[in-house]
C-alpha positions in Angstrom: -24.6 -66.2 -32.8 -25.1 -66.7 -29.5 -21.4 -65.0 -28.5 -22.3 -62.3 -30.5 -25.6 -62.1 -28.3 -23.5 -62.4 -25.0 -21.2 -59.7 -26.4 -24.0 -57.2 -27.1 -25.8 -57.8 -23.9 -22.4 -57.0 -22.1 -22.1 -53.7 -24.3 -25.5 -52.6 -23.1 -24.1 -52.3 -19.5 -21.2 -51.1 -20.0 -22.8 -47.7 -22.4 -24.7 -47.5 -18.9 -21.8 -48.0 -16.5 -18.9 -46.5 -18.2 -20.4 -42.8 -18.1 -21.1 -43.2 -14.8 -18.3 -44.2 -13.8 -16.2 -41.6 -15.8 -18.7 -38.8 -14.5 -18.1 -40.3 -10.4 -14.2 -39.9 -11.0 -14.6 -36.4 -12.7 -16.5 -35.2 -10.4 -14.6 -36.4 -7.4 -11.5 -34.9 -9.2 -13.0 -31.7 -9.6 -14.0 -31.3 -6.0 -10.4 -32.2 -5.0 -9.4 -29.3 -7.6 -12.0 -27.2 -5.4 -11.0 -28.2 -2.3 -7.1 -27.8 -2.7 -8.0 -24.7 -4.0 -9.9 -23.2 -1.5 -7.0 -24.1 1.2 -4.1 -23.3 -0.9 -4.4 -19.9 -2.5 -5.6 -17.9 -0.2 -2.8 -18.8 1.6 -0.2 -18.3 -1.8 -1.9 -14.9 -1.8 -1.3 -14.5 1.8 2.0 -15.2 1.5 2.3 -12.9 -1.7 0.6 -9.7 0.2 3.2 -9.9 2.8 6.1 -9.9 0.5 5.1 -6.5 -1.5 3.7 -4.7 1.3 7.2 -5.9 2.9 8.8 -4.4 0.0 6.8 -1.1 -0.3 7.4 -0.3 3.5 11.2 -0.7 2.9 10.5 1.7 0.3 9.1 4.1 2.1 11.5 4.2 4.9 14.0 4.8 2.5 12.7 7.8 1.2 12.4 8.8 5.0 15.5 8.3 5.0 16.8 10.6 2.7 14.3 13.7 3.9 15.5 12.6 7.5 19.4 12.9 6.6 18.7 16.4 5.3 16.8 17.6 8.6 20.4 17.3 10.1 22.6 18.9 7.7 24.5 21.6 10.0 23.4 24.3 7.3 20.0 23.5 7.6 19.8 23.1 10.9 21.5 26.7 11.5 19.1 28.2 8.5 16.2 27.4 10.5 17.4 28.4 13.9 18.3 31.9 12.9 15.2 32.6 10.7 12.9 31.6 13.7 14.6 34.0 15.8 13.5 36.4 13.3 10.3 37.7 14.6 7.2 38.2 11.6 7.1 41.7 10.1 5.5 43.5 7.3 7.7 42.3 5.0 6.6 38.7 5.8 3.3 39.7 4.9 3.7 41.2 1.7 5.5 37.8 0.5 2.8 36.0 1.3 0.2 38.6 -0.7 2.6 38.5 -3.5 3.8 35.3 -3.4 1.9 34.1 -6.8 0.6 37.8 -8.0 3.8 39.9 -8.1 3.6 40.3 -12.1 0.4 41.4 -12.0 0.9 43.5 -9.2 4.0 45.1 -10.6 6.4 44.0 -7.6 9.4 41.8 -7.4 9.2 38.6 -7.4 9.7 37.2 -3.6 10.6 33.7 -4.4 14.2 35.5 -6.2 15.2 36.3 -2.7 15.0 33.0 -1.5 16.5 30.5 -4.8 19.3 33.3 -5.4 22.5 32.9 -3.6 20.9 30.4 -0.9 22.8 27.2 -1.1 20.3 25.4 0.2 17.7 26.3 -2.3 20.9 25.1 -5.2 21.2 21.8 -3.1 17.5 20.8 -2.9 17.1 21.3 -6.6 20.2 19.7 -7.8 18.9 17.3 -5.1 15.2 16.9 -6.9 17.1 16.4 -10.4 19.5 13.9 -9.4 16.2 11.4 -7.9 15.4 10.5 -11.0 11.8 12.5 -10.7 11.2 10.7 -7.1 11.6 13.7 -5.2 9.9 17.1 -7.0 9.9 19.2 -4.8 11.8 20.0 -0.9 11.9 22.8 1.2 12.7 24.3 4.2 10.5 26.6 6.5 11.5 28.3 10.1 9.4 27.4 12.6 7.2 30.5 12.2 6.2 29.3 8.9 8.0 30.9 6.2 9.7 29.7 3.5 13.5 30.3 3.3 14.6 27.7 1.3 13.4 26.1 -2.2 14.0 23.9 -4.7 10.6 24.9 -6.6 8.3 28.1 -6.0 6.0 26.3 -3.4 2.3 27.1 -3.4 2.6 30.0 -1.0 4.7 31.8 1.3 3.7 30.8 4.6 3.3 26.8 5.5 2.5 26.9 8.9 -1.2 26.9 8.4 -1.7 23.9 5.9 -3.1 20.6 7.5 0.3 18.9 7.1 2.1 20.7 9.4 3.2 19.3 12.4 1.4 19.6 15.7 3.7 19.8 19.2 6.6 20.9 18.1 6.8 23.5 21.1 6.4 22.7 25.0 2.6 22.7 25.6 1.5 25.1 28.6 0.1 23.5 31.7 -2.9 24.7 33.1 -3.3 26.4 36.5 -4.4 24.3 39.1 -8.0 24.6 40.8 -7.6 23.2 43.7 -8.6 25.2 46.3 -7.1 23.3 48.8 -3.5 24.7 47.9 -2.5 28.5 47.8 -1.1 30.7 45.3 2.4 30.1 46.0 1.9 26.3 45.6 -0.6 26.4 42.3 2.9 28.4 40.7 5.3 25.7 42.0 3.2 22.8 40.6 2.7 25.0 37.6 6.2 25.7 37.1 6.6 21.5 37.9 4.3 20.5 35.0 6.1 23.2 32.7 9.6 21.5 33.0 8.4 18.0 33.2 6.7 19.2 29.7 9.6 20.8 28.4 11.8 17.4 29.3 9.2 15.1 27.4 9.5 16.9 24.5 13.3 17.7 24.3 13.2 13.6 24.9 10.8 12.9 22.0 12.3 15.9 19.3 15.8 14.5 20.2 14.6 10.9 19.4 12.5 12.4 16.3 16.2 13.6 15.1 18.1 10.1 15.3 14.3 8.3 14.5 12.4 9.6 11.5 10.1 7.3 11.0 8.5 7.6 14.3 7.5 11.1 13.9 7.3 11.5 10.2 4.1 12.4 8.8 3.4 10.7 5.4 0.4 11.9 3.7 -2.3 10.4 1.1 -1.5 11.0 -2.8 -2.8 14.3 -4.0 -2.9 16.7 -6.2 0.3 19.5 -5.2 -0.1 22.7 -7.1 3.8 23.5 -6.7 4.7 20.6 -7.9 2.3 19.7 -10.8 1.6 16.0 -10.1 -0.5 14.0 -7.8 2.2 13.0 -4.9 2.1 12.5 -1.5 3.6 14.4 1.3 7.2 13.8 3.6 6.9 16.0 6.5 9.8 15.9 9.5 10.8 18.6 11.8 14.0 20.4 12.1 15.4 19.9 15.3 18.9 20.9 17.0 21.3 18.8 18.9 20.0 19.6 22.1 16.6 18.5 21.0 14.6 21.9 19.6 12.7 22.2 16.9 13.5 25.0 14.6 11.5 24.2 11.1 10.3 21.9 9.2 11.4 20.0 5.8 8.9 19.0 3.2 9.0 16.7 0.7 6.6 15.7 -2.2 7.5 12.8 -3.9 5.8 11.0 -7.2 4.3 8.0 -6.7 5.1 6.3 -9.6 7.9 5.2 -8.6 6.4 2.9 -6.4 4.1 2.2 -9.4 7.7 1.1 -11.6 8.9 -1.1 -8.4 5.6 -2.7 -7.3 4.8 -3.6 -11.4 8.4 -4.9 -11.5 7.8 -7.2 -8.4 4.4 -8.5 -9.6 5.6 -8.8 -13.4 5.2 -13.0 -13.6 2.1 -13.2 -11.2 -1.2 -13.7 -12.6 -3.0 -11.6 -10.7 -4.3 -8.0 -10.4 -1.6 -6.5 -7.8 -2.7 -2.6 -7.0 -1.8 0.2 -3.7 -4.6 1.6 -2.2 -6.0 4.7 -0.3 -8.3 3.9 3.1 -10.7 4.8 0.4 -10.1 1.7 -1.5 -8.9 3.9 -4.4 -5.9 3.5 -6.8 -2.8 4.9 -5.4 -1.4 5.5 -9.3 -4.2 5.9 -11.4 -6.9 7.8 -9.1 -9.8 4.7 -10.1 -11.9 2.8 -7.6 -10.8 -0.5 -7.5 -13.6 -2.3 -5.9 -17.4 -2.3 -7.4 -19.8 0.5 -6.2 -21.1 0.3 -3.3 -18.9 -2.8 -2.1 -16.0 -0.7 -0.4 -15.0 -2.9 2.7 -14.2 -1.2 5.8 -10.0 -0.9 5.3 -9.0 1.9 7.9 -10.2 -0.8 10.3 -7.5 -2.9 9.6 -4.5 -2.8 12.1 -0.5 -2.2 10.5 0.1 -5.2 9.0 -3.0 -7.2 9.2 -5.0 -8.8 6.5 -8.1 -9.5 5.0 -9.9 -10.1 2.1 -13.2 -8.9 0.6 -15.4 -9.7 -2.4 -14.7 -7.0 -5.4 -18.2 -6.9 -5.8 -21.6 -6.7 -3.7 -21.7 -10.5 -3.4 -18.4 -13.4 -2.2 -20.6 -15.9 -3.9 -20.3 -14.6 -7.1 -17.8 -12.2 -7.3 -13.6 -12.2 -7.6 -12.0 -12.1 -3.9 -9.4 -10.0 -3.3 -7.0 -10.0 -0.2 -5.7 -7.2 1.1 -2.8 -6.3 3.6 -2.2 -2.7 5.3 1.6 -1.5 5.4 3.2 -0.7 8.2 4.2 2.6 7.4 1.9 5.1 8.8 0.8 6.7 5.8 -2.3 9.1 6.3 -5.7 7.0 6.2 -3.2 4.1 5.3 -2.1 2.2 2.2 -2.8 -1.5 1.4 -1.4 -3.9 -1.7 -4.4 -5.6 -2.9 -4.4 -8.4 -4.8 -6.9 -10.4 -6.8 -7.4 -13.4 -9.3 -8.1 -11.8 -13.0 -10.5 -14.2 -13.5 -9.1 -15.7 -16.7 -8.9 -19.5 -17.7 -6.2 -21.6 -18.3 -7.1 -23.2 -21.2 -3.6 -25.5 -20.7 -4.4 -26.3 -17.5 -7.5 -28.6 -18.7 -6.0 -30.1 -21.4 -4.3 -32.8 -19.7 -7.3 -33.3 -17.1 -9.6 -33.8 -20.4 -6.9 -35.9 -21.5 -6.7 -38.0 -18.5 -11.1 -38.6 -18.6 -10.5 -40.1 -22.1 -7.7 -42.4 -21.3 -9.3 -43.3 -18.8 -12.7 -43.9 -20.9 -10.8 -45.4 -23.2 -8.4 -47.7 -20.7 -12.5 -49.1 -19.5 -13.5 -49.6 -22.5 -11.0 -51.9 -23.4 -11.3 -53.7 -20.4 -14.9 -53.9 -20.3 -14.9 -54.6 -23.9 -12.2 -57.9 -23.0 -14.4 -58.7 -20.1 -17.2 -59.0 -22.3 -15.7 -61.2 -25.1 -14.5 -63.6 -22.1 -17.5 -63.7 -20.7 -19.6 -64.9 -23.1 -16.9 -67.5 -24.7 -17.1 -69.0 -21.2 -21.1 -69.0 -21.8 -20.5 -70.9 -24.9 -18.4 -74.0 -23.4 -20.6 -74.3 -20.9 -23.8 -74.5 -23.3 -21.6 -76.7 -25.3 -20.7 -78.8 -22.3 -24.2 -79.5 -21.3 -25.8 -80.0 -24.9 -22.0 -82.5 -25.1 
């Protein structure tokens, strides 16, 4: 009776002790969990951000690549230098009134002039069919503007006046000097200086542009293009000569979702919510915000290449973090792969912790339980040693 005393006394204890001491080890374990955590996957996603923007900015400077080949095709090159020769007349001006009205205006159509019997306009769409719907839509303009060669009807006749085209493509003209310290004849000689040391800069930097693309390219933000029915984004490069002149300019518009097929491709396996992103903290391919209102972090301030990361929400506390890493490629107000945890729960990855707190319950018990037994047969003998 008495053992079976000593063995309940012991038990009381241990229903005391043991949850304790199962709730101390799960609760150090789960702070480890936390801890490891905290230092290991923001550097996984670090790690992750780099690789796709690493593979979107290859990408990109393929497609540069392309557009810049075909900026120094002889044909094209010699298109453009003879049309810009060609000074603006009426005739340029009734293309650009007609450009999208002739059948209600009762004239010929103006685009026929420039897709019929122009090569150039039958290699750019054979070019746009053959891209497998990356490029829809390239054409050529003289440096005065006009259209003369197609592979689609572009928006209008005369480009030169949109916000994409480029800026400095002809020697800028130096200013007169004030100084009235120095007389006519040597205000024209420093004049005349400044010209030609303008002139060289630019021959230098067009001549560059021509074996260089991607330093002068201008790639701009996904938008809706009326000519070319999608939402795409821009490829802009000059023309320029051998001797380092710029005679027109190629445009490009290309769809998007091809990045959207090679970026879902590379992120297939990851468990995470991998998107491209406008300065604006928009969807590149679907046009949706992709952080909560009013929690749109500051991205234009990041550099090329940098990273950060921002809660998707108003609060870091209670919200999903996602990181974010600006490409290199200078894309207009700049893209950025974001990533961030979907916020689901791995219901296999607490199995064998909830495992592990019951064997290890159970692996106490059982020794307790021993302990207890032991004890009190050793508090018997002695009773029965002093009553002996």
């Amino acid at each position: 009776m008495s053992q079976l005393r000593g063995i309940l006394s012991t038990w009381r204890w241990l229903l005391v002790l043991g949850p304790v001491f199962v709730i101390a080890i799960a609760f150090q374990s789960l702070w480890a969990l936390r801890v490891a955590g905290e230092h290991e996957r923001p550097e996984e996603m670090s790690v992750e951000t780099e690789r796709l923007a690493s593979l979107i900015d290859t990408y990109i400077k393929r497609v540069v690549g392309v557009t810049g080949y075909l900026t120094v095709i002889p044909e094209v090159v010699e298109l453009a230098e003879e049309s810009t020769k060609i000074a603006r007349t009426q005739a340029d001006e009734d293309r650009e009134k007609f450009w999208t009205t002739f059948a209600s205006q009762g004239k010929e159509d103006p685009f026929k002039e420039i897709q019929e019997n122009n090569p150039l306009s039958t290699y750019f769409a054979e070019l746009k069919d053959a891209s497998g719907s990356a490029f829809r839509e390239i054409f050529l303009s003289d440096l005065k503007g006009r259209v003369i060669a197609a592979s689609n009807r572009t928006e209008d006749y005369r480009q030169d006046d949109d916000p994409w085209w480029p800026k400095g493509l002809e020697p800028k003209e130096p200013e007169v000097s004030s100084d009235p310290n120095l007389t006519e004849a040597a205000k024209t000689v420093a004049w005349e200086t400044a010209k030609l040391a303008e002139a060289a800069r630019l021959k230098k930097a067009l001549i560059r542009c021509r074996h260089l693309p991607m330093e002068c390219v201008h790639i701009g933000g996904v938008d809706w293009d009326p000519s070319a029915g999608l939402f795409g984004y821009d490829v802009v490069l000059p023309v320029v000569t051998a001797d380092g002149r710029a005679v027109g300019v190629l445009k490009a518009v290309v769809d998007p979702k091809e990045l959207e097929g090679l970026l879902a491709f590379a992120a297939h396996d990851q468990d995470i919510d991998t998107e491209l992103l406008d300065g604006q903290g928009i969807r590149v391919f679907s046009q949706d915000a992709f952080f909560g209102k009013g929690a749109v972090p500051p991205l234009k301030g990041l550099a090329p290449g940098a990273e950060a990361s921002w809660p998707l929400g108003e609060s870091r506390q209670t919200s999903p973090i996602a990181f974010v890493r600006r490409l290199s490629s200078d894309v207009e107000g700049g893209w950025y792969i974001a990533l961030a945890d979907r916020g689901e729960k791995d219901e296999a990855g607490w199995r064998p912790y909830l495992l592990w707190c019951l064997f290890t319950l159970g692996m106490f018990v059982v020794a307790a339980g021993a302990f207890a037994v032991r004890r009190s047969k050793a508090t018997d003998e002695s009773h029965g040693g002093e009553i002996a």
